[in-house]
C-alpha positions, 0 to 999 in steps of 0.5 A: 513740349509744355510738360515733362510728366504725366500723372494718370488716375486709374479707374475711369482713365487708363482702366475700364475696371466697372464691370469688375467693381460692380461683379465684386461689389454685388459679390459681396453684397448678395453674402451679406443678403443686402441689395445689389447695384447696376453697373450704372449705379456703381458708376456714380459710387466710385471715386473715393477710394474703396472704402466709401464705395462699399459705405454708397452701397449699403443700405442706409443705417448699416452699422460702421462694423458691418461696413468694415466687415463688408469692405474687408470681404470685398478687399479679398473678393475684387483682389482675386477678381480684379482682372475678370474684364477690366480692360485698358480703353482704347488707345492708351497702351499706344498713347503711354508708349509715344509720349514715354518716347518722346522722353514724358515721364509717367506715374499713376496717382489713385484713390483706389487700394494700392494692392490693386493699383499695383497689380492692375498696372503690372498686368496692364501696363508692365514697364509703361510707369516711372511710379504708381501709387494708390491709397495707402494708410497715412496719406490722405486720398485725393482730392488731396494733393499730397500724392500727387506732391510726392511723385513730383519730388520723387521724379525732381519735377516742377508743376509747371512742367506736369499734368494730371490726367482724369475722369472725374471732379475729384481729379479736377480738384486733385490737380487744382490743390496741387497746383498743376493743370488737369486734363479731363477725359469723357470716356471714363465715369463721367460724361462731359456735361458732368466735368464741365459743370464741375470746373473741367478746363480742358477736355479730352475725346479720346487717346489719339488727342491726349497724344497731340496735346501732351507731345506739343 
């Protein structure tokens, strides 16, 4: 095999999480008497970690504290409801069992809040990841590529012998600034026209072909 550890991005990736993000975000919108967002809409807003969704979603002008303010609530809010209708996209409990038993070590580097990031991988993905790291205060978020580092010193692997694996430019640029190859997926949040574009050296249809190209 060409690599020995796959990292995953979670949302868009491993996790069809968007309709939990866009019911917790007009949540917490409609509370605060701002206007509510399409499923569409929020599409476009995630990527960057929660705190610069709520900052799209507000309306132009809000204040700094009142974007805390609503971050804070949405934190409390999406941490109980987190699991409402997220759901893993086909296939990819069957892909992490196959590749993990063909000896790949696995991780998850996220900019999502990493109390959500380590509950949604117990609930969905208990025992099917070596490490699993989400934003965490002090290390900068991705396309930063100082998590992905951590998890290949804390795994003692090489970057010629790992891949990122996401659905989105941030990943592609995440992978780029740690000098590993990136594999980018067309089932998550953005479309293949929209990868392409933005620098996607390789393109992935669906979890049975990220099985063939990470076991060759």
């Amino acid at each position: 095999m060409k690599y020995k550890l796959a990292i995953f991005d979670l949302d868009g990736t491993i996790l069809d999480t968007l309709d939990d993000l866009t019911d917790s975000l007009n949540h917490v919108l409609a509370e605060n008497c701002y206007g509510l967002h399409t499923k569409e809409e929020v599409r476009g807003f995630v990527g960057n970690g929660i705190h610069k969704l709520i900052e799209r979603a507000v309306p132009t002008g809000t204040s700094p504290n009142d974007i805390e303010n609503v971050y804070i609530e949405f934190s409390a809010y999406y941490k109980i409801h987190c699991t409402d209708k997220t759901k893993p996209y086909e296939g990819i409990e069957d892909m992490l069992t196959k590749i993990r038993g063909a000896g790949y070590k696995t991780a998850v580097v996220s900019n999502k809040a990493d109390f959500a990031v380590q509950a949604l991988c117990n609930v969905y993905f208990e025992g099917l990841f070596d490490l699993v790291r989400g934003e965490q205060k002090g290390t900068p978020k991705k396309p930063s590529p100082e998590a992905v580092n951590a998890i290949m010193e804390k795994l003692n692997m090489p970057r010629d012998e790992t891949v990122y694996i996401g659905d989105s430019e941030v990943d592609i640029l995440t992978a780029a600034n740690a000098g590993v190859d990136c594999l980018s997926v067309v089932w998550g949040f953005k479309d293949r026209e929209f990868l392409i574009k933005n620098g996607a050296s390789r393109i992935v249809d669906d979890a049975s072909e990220l099985v063939d190209i990470l076991l060759l």
